[in-house]
N, C-alpha and C positions, 0 to 999 in steps of 0.2 A: 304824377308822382304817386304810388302806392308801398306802401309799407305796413307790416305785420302788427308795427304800432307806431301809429303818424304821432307825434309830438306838436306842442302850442310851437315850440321853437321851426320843425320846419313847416309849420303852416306860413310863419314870420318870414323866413327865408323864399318860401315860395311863394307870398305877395309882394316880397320886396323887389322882386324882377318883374311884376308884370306892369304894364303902360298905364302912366294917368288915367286912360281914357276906359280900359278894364277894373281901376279901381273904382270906377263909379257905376258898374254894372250889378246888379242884387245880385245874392249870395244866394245859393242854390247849391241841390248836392244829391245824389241820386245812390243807388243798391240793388240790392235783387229785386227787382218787381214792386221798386218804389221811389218815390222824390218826391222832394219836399224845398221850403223856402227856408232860408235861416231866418228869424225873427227879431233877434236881438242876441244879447251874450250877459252872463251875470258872472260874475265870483260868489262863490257860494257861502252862506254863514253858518252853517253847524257841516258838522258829519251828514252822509247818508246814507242808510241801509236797508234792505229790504226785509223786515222783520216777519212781517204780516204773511208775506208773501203776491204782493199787490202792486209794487212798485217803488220805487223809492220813498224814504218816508224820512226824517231829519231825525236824531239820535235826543234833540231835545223834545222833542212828544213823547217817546218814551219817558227821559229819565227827570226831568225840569217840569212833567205838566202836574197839576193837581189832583188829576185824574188818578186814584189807587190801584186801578186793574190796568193802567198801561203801564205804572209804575212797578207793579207786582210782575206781570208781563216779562217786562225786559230784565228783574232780578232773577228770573226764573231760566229763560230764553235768550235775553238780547248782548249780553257780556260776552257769547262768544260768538254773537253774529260780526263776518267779515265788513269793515266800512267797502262800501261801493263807491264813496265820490267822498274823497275832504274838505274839510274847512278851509277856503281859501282858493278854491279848486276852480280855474274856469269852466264853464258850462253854455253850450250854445241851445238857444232856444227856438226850436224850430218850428213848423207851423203840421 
């Protein structure tokens, strides 16, 4: 099953038809000229954006740290960076 954007939902629907004996098999997942293992999976606790330009980075380093030039940073910069991943968001962690 491929889709333009797979949802948690039919990922749900599309383990829910497969056999016992596939749900005990490791999770794996492959793309263009790569594959990888799934890890584990988390819900995520802050926003994420890519501020820096580095990769994803949590919206409270910015605005929550003590730090004054990350803080300055994001008054400057990070108010109209788009979130990448929300609070709340699941995230699978792969290897």
């Amino acid at each position: 099953m491929t889709k333009e954007k797979f949802t948690w939902y039919d990922l749900k629907r599309f383990c829910d038809n497969l056999k016992p004996i596939q749900l005990g098999y490791e999770v794996k997942a492959w793309g263009d000229h790569k594959a990888f293992t799934l890890k584990g999976v988390e819900q995520l606790e802050d926003d994420f954006i890519d501020l820096s330009g580095e990769g994803m980075e949590p919206v409270s380093f910015y605005k929550n740290t003590g730090d004054e030039e990350n803080k300055q940073f994001w008054e400057e910069w990070g108010r109209d960076e788009p979130i990448l991943a929300f609070k709340g968001e699941p995230m699978l962690i792969i290897d």
